[in-house]
N, C-alpha and C positions, 0 to 999 in steps of 0.2 A: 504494500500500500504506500502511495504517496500522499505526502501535505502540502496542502494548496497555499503557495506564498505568494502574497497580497499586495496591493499598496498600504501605507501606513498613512493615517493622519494622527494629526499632532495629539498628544496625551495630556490629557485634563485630570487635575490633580487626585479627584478622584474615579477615576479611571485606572484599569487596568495597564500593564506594562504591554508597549506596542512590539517592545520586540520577543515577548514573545508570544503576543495572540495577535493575530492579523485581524486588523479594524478595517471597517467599510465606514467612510465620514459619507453621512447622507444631506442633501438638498431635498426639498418635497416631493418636486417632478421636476427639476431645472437647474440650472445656471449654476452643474457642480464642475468643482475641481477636476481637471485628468490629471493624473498620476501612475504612469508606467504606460502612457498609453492607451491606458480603461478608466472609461468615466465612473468617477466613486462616488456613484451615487444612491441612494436607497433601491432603487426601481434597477439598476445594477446588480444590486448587490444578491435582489431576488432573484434576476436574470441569469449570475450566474450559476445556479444552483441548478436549474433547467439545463445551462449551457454541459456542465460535468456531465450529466445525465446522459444525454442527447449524442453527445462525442463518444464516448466513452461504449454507447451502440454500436454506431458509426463506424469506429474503427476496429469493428470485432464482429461486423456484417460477412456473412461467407462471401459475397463478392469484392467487399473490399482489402477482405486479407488475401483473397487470391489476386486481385491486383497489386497489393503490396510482396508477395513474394515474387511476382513476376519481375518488378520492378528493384529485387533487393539489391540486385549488382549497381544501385545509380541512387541508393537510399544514403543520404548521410547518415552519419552517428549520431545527432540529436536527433533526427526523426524516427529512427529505429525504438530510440531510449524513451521517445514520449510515447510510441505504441506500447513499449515492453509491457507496461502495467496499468492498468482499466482503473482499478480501485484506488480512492479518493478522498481523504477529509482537508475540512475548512474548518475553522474554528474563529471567531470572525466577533463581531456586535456593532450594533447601532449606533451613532454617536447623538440621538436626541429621540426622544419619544416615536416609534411608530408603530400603527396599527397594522397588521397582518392577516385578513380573513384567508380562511381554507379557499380549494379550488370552488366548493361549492356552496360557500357560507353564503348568506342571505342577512345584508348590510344591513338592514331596519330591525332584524331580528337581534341579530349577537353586537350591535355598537349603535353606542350613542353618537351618533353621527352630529347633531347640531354643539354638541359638546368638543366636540375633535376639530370642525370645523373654527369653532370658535379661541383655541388654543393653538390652532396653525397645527394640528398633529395630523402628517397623512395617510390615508385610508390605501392601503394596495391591496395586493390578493396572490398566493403562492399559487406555485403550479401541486402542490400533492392537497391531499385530503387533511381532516379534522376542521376544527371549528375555530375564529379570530383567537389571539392572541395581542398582547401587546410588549414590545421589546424596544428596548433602549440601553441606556450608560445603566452598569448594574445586571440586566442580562447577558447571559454570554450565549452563542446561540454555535451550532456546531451542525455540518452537512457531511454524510460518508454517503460514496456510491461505493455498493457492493456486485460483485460480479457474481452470477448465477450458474457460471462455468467451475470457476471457485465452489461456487456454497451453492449446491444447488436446491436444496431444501427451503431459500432463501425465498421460492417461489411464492410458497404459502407465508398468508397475511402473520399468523400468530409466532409462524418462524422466525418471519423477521422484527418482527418485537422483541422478540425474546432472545436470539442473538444479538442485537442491537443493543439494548435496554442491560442487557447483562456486563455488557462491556462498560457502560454508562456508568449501573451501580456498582461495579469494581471500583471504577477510578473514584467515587462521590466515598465510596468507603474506604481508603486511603487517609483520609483526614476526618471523614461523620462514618464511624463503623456501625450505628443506628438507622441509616437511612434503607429505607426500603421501596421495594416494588407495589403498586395497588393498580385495580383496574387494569384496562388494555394495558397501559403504556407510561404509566404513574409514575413519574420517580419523589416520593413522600417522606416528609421528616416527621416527626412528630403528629402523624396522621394529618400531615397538610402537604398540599401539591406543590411541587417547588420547580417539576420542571414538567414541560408540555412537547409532546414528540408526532411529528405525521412522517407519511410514505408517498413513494409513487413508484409503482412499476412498471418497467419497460419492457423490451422484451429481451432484451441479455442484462440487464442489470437494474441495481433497484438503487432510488434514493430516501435516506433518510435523514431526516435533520428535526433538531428539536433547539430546545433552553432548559437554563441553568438560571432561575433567579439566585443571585446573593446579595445584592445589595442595592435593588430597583424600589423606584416609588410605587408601593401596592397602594397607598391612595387613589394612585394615578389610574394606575390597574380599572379597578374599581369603580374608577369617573366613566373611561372609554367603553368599557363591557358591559352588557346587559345581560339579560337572560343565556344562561348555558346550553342550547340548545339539547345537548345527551351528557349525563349524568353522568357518574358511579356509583354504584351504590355508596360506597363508603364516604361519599361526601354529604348523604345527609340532609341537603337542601339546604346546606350553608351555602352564605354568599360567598361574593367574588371574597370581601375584606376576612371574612375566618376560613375561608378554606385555601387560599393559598397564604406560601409565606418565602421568605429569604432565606438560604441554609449560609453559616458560616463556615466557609469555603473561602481557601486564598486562587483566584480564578490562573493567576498565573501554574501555579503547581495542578489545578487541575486539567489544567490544557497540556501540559506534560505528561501526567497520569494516563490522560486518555490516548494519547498520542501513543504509549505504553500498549496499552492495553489493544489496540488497532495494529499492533507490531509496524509502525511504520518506521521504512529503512529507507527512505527516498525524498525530492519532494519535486516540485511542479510547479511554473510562474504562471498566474491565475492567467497572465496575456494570451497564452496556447488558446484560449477562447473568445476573445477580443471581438475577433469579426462575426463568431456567433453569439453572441450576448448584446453586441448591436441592431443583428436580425431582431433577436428575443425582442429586442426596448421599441423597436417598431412594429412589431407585430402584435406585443403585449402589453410590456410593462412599462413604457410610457403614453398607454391608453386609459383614458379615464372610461373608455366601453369596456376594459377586460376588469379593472379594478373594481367598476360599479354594475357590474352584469345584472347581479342579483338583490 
């Protein structure tokens, strides 16, 4: 597996250390920073996580490995080395509040929208499943594409939960040996949800990405969210404000831990995707028709 290196922006005091978790510095929908060539910007940053996915197909289609062996006597050495390996983590965060709906979430349902608007916080939308979210300074937010060649059992939905999610609370129980698993995809401290995880599958590879609250505004939480659309049990019919919370976590060493626990021996400049992640932002994610669908 490789780890996906990023553009940095600048570190805000309390903010995590940039060198070692790659930040996405977002704009709403506009007028961001390019840095390495990739625009860092929220609608970006979602972009790329499709872009991994997508490539990572791509370049493991039976017709295009049989063009690439045909072709090997004329391959240079970095393009060899960016096929070698499919599988992928990002480890990444927000640099100011934003809202997140699923691919299929229903914006009047799960977010207060006149409150988000009125706070400048922007509303987008992932390419996988579950239900909005909200992430900023304080979240830490992490993407692995897994290979089905690799893991093929990774096919089925619970499998990959549960190999995913296990890796997760390995690295969280390194420094909270209390933390546990609840519901689908739960990762819970003190019987409160601290981190929120979806999927999306392809067809040679799957993507998963979730959060890590530790030291985010659940007030904020709280303002943006509304109604949870599907439950767990174990939550009770607590609200947003008692049923999630912050775990104390130092995010640097956790982004290590995990990085451990994914055995990654490699890494990858997020640029390899540049010209598709450009496609993505005009086809998607600089559309206020894909973000407001629903």
């Amino acid at each position: 597996m490789r780890r996906v290196k990023e553009f940095h922006s600048p570190v805000h005091p309390a903010s995590v250390n940039s060198a070692s978790i790659d930040r996405a510095a977002i704009d709403p929908m506009g007028d961001a920073s390019r840095v390495g060539g990739l625009d860092a910007s929220a609608p970006a940053s979602l972009a790329i996580d499709e872009a991994m996915l997508l490539w990572a197909d791509e370049v493991t289609a039976p017709d295009h490995v049989s063009a690439d062996h045909a072709s090997a006597d004329h391959a240079s050495d970095s393009t060899a080395s960016d096929l070698a390996d499919t599988e992928l983590i990002r480890i990444w965060q927000f640099d100011r509040p934003t809202v997140v709906l699923g691919r299929s979430s229903k914006v009047n349902d799960e977010v207060d929208q006149e409150f988000c608007d009125r706070q400048g916080i922007p509303i987008l939308r992932r390419c996988s499943g579950g239900a909005a979210i909200v992430a900023g300074p304080g979240c830490l937010m992490y993407s692995v594409v897994l290979s089905f060649h690799e893991n093929p059992e990774l096919q089925k939905i619970d499998a990959a939960h549960d190999h995913v999610m296990a890796q997760v609370l390995r690295a969280t129980q390194k420094q909270l040996p209390d933390a546990t698993l609840q519901g689908i995809c739960d990762l819970t401290w003190n019987n409160r949800k601290c981190s929120g995880n979806s999927l999306r599958i392809a067809r040679r590879h799957l993507l998963y990405h979730g959060t890590v609250l530790h030291d985010f505004d659940l007030q904020l939480l709280s303002r943006c969210l509304v109604h949870a659309p599907r439950q767990p049990d174990y939550r009770q019919g607590r609200d947003h404000g008692s049923f999630v919370t912050n775990v104390p976590v130092d995010p640097d060493r956790f982004a290590t831990d995990l990085v451990h626990q994914f055995e990654v021996d490699d890494s990858v400049d997020v640029t390899l995707w540049s010209d598709r992640v450009e496609r993505l932002r005009q086809q998607r994610y600089d559309l206020s028709a894909w973000h407001l669908r629903h």
